[in-house]
TISEPA-433853 format. One record per residue (C-alpha): residue number from 1; residue in one letter; x, y, z. Coordinates in steps of 0.25 Angstrom, whole numbers, plus 2048, in hexadecimal, padded with zeros to 3 digits. Layout:
! TISEPA-433853
SITE,seq,type,east,north,up
SITE,NUM,A,X,Y,Z .
...
This chain:
! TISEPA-433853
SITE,seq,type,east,north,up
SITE,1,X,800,800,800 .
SITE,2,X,804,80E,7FE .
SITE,3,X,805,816,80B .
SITE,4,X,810,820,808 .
SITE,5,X,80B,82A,7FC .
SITE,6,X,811,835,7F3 .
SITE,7,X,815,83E,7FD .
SITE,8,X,815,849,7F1 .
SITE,9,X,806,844,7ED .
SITE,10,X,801,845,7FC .
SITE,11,X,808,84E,802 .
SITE,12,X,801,85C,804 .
SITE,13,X,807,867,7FB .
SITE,14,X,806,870,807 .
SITE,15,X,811,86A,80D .
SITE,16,X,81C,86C,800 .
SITE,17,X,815,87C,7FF .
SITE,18,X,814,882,80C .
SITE,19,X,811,87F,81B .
SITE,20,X,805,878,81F .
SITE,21,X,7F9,881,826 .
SITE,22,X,7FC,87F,837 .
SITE,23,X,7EC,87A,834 .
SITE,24,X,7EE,873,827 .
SITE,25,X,7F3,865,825 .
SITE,26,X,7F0,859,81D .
SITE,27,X,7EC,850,82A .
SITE,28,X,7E4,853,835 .
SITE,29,X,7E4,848,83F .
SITE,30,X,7DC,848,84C .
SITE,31,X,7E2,83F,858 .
SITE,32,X,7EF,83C,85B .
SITE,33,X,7EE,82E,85E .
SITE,34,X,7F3,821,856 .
SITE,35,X,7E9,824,84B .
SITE,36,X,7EC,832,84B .
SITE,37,X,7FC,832,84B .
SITE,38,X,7FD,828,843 .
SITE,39,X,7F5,82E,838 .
SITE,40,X,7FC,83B,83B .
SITE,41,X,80B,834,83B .
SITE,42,X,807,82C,82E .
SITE,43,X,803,839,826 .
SITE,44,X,80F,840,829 .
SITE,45,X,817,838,825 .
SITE,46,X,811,836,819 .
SITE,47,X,813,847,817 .
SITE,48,X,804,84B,81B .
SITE,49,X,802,857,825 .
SITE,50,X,7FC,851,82F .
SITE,51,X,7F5,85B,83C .
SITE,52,X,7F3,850,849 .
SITE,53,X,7E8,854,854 .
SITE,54,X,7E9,84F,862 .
SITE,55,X,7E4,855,86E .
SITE,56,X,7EB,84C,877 .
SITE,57,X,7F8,844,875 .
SITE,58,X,7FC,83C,868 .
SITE,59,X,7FB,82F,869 .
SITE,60,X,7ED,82E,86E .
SITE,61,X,7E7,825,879 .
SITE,62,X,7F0,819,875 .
SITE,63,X,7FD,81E,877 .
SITE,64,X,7FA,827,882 .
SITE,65,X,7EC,820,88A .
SITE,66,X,7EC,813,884 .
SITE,67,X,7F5,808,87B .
SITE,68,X,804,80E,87F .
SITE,69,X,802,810,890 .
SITE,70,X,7F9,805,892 .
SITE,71,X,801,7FD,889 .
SITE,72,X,80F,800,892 .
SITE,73,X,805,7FE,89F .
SITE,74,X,801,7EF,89A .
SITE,75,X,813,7EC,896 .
SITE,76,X,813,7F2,8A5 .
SITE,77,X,808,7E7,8A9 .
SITE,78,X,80F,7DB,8A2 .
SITE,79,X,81C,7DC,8A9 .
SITE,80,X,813,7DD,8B5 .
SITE,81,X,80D,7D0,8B0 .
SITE,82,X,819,7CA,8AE .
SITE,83,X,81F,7CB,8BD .
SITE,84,X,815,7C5,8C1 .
SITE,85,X,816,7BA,8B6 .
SITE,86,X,826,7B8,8B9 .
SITE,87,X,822,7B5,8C7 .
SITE,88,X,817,7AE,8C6 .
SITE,89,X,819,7A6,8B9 .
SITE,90,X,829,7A5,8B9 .
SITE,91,X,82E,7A5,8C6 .
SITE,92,X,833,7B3,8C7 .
SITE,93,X,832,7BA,8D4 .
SITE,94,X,82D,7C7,8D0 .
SITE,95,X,822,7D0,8D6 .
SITE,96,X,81C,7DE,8D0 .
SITE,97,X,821,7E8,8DE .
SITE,98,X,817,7F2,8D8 .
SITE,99,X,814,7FB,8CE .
SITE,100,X,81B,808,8CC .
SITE,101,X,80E,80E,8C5 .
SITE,102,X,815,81D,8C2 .
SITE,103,X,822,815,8BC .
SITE,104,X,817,80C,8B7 .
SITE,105,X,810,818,8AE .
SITE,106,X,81C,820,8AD .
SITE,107,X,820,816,8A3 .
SITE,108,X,813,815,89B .
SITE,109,X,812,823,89B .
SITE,110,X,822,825,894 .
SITE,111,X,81E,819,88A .
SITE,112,X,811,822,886 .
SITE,113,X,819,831,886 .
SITE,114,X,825,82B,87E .
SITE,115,X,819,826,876 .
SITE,116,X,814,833,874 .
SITE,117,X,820,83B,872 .
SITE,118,X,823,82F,866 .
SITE,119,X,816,834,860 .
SITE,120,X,817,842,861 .
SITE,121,X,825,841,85D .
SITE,122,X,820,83A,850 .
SITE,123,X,815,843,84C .
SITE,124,X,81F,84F,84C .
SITE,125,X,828,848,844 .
SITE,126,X,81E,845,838 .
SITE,127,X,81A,855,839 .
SITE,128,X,80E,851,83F .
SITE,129,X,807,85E,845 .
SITE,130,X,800,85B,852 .
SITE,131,X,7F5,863,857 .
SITE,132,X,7F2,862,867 .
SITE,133,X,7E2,864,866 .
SITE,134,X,7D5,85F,865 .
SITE,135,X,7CF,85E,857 .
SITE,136,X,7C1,863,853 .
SITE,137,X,7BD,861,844 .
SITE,138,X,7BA,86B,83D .
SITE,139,X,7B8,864,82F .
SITE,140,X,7BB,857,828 .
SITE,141,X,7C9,85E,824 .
SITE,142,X,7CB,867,831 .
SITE,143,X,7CE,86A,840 .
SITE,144,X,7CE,873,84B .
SITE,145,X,7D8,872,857 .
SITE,146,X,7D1,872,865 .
SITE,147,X,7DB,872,86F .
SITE,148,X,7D5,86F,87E .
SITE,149,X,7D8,87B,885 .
SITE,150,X,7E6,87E,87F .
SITE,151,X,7EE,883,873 .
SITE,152,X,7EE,87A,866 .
SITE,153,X,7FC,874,865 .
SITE,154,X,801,870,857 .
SITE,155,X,80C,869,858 .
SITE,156,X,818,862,84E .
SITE,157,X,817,857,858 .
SITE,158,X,819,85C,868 .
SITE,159,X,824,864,864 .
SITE,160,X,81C,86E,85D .
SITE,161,X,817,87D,85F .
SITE,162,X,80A,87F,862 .
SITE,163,X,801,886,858 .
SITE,164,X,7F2,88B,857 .
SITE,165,X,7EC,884,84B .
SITE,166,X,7DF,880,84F .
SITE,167,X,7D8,87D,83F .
SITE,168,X,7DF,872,837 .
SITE,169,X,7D9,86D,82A .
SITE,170,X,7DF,860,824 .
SITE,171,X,7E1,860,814 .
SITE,172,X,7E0,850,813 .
SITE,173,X,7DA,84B,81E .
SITE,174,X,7D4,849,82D .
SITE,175,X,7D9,83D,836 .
SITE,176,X,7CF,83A,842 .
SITE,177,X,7D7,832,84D .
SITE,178,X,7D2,837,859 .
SITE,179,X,7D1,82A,862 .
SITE,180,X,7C9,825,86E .
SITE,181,X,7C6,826,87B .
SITE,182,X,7C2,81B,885 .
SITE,183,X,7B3,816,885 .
SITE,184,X,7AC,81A,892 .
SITE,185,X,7A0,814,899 .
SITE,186,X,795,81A,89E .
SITE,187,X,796,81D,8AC .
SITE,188,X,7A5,81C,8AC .
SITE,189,X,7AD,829,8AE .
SITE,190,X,7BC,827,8AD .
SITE,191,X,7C4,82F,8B8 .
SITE,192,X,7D2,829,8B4 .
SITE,193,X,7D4,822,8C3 .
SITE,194,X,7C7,819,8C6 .
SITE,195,X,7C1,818,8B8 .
SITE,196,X,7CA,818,8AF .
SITE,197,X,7C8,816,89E .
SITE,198,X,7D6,80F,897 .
SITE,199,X,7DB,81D,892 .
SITE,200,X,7DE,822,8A1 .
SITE,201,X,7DF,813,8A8 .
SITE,202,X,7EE,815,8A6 .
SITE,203,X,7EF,821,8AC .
SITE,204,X,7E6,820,8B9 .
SITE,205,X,7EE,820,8C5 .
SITE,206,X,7F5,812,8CA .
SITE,207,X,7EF,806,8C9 .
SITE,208,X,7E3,800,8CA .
SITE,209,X,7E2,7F6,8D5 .
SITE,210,X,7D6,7F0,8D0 .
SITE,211,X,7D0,7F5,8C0 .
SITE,212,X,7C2,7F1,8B8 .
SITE,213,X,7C5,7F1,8AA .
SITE,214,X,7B8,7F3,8A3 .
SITE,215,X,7BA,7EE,892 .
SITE,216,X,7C2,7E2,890 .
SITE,217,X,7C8,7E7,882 .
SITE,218,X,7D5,7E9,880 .
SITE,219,X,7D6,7F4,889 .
SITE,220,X,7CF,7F0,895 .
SITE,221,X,7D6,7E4,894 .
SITE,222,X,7E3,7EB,893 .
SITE,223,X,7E0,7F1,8A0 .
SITE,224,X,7DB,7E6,8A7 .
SITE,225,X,7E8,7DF,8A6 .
SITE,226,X,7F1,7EA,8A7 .
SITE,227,X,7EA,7ED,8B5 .
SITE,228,X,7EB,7DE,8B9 .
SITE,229,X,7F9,7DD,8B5 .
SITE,230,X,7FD,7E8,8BE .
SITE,231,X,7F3,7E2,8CB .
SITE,232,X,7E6,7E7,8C9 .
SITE,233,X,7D8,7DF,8CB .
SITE,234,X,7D2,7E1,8BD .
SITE,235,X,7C5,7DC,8B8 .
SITE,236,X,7C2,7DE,8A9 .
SITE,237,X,7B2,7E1,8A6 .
SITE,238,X,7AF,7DE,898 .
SITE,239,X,79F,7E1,892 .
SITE,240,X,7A4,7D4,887 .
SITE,241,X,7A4,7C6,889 .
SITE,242,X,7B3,7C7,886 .
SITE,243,X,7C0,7CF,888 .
SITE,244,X,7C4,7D6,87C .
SITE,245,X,7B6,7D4,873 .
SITE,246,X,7BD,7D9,868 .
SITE,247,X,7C8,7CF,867 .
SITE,248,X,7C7,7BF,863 .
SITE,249,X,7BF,7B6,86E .
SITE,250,X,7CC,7AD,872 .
SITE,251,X,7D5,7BA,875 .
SITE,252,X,7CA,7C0,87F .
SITE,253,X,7CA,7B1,885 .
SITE,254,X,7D8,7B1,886 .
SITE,255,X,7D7,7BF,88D .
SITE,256,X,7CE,7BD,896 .
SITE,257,X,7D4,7AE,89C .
SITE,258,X,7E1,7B7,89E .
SITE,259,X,7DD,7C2,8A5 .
SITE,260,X,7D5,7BB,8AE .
SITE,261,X,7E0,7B2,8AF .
SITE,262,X,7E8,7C1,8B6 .
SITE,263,X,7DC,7C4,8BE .
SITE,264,X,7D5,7CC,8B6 .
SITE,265,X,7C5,7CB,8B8 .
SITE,266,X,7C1,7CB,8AA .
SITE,267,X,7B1,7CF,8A9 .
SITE,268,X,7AD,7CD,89C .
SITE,269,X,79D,7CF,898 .
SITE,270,X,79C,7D8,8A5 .
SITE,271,X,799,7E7,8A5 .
SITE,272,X,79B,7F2,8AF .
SITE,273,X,78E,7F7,8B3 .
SITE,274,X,791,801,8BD .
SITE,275,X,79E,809,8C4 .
SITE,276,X,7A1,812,8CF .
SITE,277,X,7AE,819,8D2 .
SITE,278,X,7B3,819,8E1 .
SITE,279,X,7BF,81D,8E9 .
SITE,280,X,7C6,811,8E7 .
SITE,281,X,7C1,80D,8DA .
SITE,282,X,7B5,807,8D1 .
SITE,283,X,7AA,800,8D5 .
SITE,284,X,7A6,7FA,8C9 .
SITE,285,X,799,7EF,8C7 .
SITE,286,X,79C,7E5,8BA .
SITE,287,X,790,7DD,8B4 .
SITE,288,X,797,7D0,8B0 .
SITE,289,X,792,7C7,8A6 .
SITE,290,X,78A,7BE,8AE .
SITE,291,X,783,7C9,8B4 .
SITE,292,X,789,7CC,8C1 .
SITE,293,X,78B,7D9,8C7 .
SITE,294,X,79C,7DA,8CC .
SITE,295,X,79F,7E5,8D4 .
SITE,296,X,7AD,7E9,8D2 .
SITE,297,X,7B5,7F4,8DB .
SITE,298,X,7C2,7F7,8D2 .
SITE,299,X,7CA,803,8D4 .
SITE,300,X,7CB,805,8C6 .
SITE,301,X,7C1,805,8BA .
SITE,302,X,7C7,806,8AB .
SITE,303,X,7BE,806,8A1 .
SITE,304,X,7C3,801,894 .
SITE,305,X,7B8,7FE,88C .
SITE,306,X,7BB,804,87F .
SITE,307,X,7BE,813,876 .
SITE,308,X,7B6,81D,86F .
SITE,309,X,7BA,826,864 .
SITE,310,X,7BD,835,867 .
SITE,311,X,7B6,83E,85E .
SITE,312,X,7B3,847,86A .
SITE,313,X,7B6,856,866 .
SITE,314,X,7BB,854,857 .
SITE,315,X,7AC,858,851 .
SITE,316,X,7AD,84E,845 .
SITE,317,X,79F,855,841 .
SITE,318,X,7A8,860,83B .
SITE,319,X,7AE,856,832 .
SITE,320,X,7A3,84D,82E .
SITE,321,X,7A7,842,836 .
SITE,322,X,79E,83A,841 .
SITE,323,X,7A0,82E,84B .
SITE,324,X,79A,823,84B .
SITE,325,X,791,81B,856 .
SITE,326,X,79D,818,85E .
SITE,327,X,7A5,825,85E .
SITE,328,X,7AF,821,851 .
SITE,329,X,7B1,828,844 .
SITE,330,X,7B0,81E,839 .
SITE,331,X,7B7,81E,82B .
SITE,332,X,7AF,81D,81F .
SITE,333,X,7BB,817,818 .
SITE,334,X,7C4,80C,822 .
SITE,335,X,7CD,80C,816 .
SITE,336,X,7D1,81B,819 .
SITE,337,X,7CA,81D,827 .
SITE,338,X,7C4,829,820 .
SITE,339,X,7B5,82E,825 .
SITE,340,X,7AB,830,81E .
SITE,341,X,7B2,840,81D .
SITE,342,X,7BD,840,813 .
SITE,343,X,7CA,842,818 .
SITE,344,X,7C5,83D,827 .
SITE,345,X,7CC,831,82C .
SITE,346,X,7CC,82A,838 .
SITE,347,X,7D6,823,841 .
SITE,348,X,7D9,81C,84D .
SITE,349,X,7CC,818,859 .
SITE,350,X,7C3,822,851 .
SITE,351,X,7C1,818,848 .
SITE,352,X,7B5,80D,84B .
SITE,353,X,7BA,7FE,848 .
SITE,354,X,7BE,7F8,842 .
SITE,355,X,7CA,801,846 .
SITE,356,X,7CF,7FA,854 .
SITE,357,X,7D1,807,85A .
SITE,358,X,7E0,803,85C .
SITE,359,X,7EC,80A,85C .
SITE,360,X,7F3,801,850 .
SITE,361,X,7E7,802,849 .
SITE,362,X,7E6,813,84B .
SITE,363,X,7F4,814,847 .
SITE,364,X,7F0,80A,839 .
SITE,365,X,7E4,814,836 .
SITE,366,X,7ED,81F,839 .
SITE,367,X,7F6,81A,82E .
SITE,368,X,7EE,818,824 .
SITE,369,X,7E6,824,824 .
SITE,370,X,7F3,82C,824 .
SITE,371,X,7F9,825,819 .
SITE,372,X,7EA,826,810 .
SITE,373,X,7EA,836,812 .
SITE,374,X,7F8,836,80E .
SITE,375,X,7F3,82F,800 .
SITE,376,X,7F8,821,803 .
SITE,377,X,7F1,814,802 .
SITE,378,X,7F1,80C,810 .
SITE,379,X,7E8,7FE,812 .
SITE,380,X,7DD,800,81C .
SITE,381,X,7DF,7FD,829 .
SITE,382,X,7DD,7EF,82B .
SITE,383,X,7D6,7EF,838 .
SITE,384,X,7D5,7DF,838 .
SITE,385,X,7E4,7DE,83A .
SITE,386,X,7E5,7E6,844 .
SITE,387,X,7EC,7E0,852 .
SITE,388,X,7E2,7E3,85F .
SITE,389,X,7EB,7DF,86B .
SITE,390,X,7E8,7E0,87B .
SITE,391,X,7F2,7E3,882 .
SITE,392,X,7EE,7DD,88F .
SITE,393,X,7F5,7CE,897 .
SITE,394,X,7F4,7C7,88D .
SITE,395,X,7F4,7CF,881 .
SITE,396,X,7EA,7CD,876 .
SITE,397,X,7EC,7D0,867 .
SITE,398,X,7E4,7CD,85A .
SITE,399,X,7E2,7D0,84D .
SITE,400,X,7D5,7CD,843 .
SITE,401,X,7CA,7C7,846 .
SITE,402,X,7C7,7C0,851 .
SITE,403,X,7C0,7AF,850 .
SITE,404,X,7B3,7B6,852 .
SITE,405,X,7B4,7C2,847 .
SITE,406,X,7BA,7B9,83D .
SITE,407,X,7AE,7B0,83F .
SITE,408,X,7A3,7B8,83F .
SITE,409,X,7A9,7BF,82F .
SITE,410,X,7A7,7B0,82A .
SITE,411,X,7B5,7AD,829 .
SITE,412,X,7BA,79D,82B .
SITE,413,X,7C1,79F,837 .
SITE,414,X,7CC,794,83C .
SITE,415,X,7D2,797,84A .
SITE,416,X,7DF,793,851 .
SITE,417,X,7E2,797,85F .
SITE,418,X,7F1,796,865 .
SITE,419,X,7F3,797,873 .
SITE,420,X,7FE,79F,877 .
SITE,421,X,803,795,883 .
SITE,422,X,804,78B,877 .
SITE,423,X,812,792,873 .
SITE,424,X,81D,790,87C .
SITE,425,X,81E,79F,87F .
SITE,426,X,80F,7A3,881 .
SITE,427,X,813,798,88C .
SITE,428,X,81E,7A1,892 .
SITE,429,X,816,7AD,891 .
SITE,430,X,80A,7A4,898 .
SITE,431,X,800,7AE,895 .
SITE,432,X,7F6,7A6,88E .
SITE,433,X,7F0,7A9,881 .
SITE,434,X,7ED,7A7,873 .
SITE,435,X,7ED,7AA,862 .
SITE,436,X,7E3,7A7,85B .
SITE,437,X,7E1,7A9,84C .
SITE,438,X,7D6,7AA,844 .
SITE,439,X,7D6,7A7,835 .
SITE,440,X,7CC,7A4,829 .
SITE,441,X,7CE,797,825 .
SITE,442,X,7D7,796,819 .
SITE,443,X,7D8,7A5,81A .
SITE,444,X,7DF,7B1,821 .
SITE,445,X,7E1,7B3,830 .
SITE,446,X,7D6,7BB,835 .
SITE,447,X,7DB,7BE,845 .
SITE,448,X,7E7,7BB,84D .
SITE,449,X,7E3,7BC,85D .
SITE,450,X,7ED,7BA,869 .
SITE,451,X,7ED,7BC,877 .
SITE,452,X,7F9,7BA,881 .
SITE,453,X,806,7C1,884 .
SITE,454,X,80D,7CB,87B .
SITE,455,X,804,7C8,86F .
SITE,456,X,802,7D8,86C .
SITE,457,X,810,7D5,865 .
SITE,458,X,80A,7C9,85C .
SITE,459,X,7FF,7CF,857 .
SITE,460,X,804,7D5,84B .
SITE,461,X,806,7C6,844 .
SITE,462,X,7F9,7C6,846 .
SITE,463,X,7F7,7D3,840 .
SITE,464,X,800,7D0,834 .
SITE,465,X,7F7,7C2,832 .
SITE,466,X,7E9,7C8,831 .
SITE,467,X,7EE,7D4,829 .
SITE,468,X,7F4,7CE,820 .
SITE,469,X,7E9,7C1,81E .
SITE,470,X,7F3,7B7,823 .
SITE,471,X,7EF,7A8,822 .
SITE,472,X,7F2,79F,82E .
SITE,473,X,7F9,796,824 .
SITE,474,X,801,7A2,821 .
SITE,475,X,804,7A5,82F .
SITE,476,X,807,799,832 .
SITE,477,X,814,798,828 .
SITE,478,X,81A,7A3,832 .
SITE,479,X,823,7A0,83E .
SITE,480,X,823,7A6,84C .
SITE,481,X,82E,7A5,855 .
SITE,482,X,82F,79C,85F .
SITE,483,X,82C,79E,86C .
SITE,484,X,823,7AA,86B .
SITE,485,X,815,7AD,86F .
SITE,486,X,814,7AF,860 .
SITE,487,X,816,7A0,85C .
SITE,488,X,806,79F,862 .
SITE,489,X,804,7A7,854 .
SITE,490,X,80C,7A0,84A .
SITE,491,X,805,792,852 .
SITE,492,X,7F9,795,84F .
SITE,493,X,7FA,799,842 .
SITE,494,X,801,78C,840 .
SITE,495,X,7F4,784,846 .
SITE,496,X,7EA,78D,83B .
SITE,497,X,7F4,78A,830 .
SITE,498,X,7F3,77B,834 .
SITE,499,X,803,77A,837 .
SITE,500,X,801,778,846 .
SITE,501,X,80C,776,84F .
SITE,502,X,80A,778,85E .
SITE,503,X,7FA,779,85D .
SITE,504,X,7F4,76E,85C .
């Protein structure tokens, strides 16, 4: 494909005749996360002026409230883990003394700010012009600056001198990328120590001696092992019959037998149905699936039972554009991510699925509508192929469809399940868990699913198999190291391509 074009064909001819207008530019983007840098970084490179809006800091929720610090909390938790493992598994006489929660942080928080500086650092090399504001539409083409009680900064990355520049209108196009927020309940009113949503969990002071995770996705289920892992009582309240809904029926089986297995209380089909906050905690009441009524006194409550789009304050009336029942912005083209405005794309948790709302998948849009404004010619973002992975103990990590989802399209599905303590070093690990694949007979690999230690770093063979309409036969040709985790992979293959060895 053809990403990279003419420069002398796309480029503007402003920018060979005279300085661009402080409110003039060829790219507007709005949001500074994943989706938004990457669009921004991708077009300038590819020699468009590009004008960034973000009225926080760049790199969004996940590098500043979500994937990065609780990413470096959950390393923190595994080697937690993995004291109490050497002394009870191995014969290690070791003990966790205590937690140093400020050194604790202290670390997460210079991971996140060398992060950030990364970032910046980047957007001021590719002559990205960063406006610290708020952005109202004015147009399908044009927008006004609304800084929150102070001077519009425009900045050459965060280096820059400060300019008032409050109207920009983009020559090419608009790029919406403006992220989400946590879902809230009704009746549930975070105050960032007792109630507690998963943008601030981090950030609420010490920890938790006892935490009610409500959502058993990927995120609550993050939380509740984290907290465990560090000492906490933990019960996980889930409205559906299983953990992580979404994903495959074996992985949330695997899940759940493994975090009961640590002393989580996993309560799936239950609800919460009323909470009070007190001095020394929640007192929360949890409907369970066969009716009864628990009451449950937790010092913390985190709620993690989804996002929702922001569009608050952007007016996308003034530019022709409206939401849907659930808050996003859908494209009329996939293809382009373009609305039903010309010249109006979208990126990032602003779109509705198929679009995971992931950061990888952000920075794929990002990509892609960068490189079509710049007149290239990318593939659509593949949204089939792209890796969902739960960070918790054990991890979780697919791709494709799941046994149920390839079923119900009319596909004739054959399955093979490998369980990870069937190769010598899922046994040293001793963590339990599985891969399991699901193929159409005499055809392609349709989904590729694992659950079990370190198995975020195997997914992308996985990855590389569904996108790429591998057979198992084909797979099956390929050798994986011995002893790894990722011999379970290269096994299982092995059984659907009918050269079994070890599984019988």
């Amino acid at each position: 494909m053809d990403v990279t074009p003419d420069r002398t064909a796309s480029r503007p001819p402003h920018r060979t005749q005279s300085p661009t207008p402080v409110g003039e530019t060829d790219v507007i983007v709005i949001g500074g996360g994943t989706g938004g840098y990457s669009t921004a970084l991708r077009a300038a490179a590819l020699g468009l002026d590009v004008v960034l809006f973000e009225r926080d800091l760049v790199g969004g929720t996940c590098l500043h409230r979500g994937c990065i610090p609780s990413k470096a909390m959950l390393h923190a938790a595994e080697l937690v883990d993995g004291v109490a493992e050497a002394r009870d598994r191995w014969g290690v006489k070791a003990t966790v003394d205590g937690i140093d929660w400020a050194a604790l942080t202290g670390t997460r928080d210079d991971i996140v700010a060398r992060n950030h500086r990364g970032v910046e650092a980047h957007l001021a090399r590719a002559g990205v012009r960063v406006v610290r504001a708020s952005a109202r539409l004015t147009g399908p083409r044009t927008v006004t600056a609304e800084p929150a009680g102070a001077r519009t900064a425009m900045t050459r990355g965060p280096a820059g001198a400060a300019e008032d520049a409050p109207a920009y209108r983009a020559r090419r196009a608009l790029v919406l990328a403006t992220g989400s927020r946590p879902r809230l309940l009704p009746g549930l009113v975070p105050d960032g120590h007792r109630i507690v949503t998963s943008d601030d969990a981090l950030f609420a002071p010490g920890l938790p001696e006892s935490v009610l995770v409500l959502g058993g996705g990927a995120i609550g289920v993050e939380y509740a092992s984290l907290h465990r892992s560090m000492g906490a009582r933990v019960v996980l309240v889930e409205a559906a019959d299983r953990l992580l809904p979404l994903e495959d029926a074996d992985v949330s089986r695997h899940l759940a037998r493994a975090l009961r297995k640590r002393g989580v209380e996993v309560l799936t089909g239950a609800l919460l149905t009323g909470a009070e906050t007190r001095d020394d905690g929640v007192r929360a009441v949890v409907r369970t699936a066969r009716g009864e009524d628990l009451d449950l006194g937790v010092e913390r409550l985190l709620v993690a039972v989804g996002r929702t789009p922001v569009t608050d304050g952007l007016d996308l009336a003034a530019a022709g554009l409206t939401t849907d029942g659930r808050g996003y912005v859908p494209p009329a083209d996939w293809a382009r991510l373009e609305t039903a405005v010309p010249g109006v794309h979208v990126v990032g948790d602003l779109l509705p699925p198929p679009s995971p709302g992931l950061a990888h998948a952000s920075f794929a849009e990002g990509l892609l509508v960068a490189e079509l404004l710049a007149g290239g010619s990318p593939r659509p973002v593949d949204y089939a192929a792209v890796p969902r992975v739960t960070y918790s103990s054990p991890q979780t990590a697919a791709v494709g469809l799941t046994e149920r989802q390839a079923r119900d399209r009319g596909a004739d599905v054959v399955v093979n399940s490998m369980p990870m303590t069937a190769v010598a070093k899922g046994m040293v690990h001793g963590q339990g868990g599985m891969v399991k694949v699901v193929a159409e007979r005499h055809g392609p690999v349709l989904g590729v699913h694992l659950v079990g230690p370190n198995v975020s770093e195997m997914i992308a063979e996985g990855q590389l198999i569904v996108g790429w309409d591998a057979e198992a036969a084909d797979v099956a040709q390929h050798v994986h190291p011995h002893p790894t985790l990722s011999e379970a992979v290269g096994e299982d293959f092995l059984t659907l391509g009918g050269r079994a060895l070890h599984q019988v």
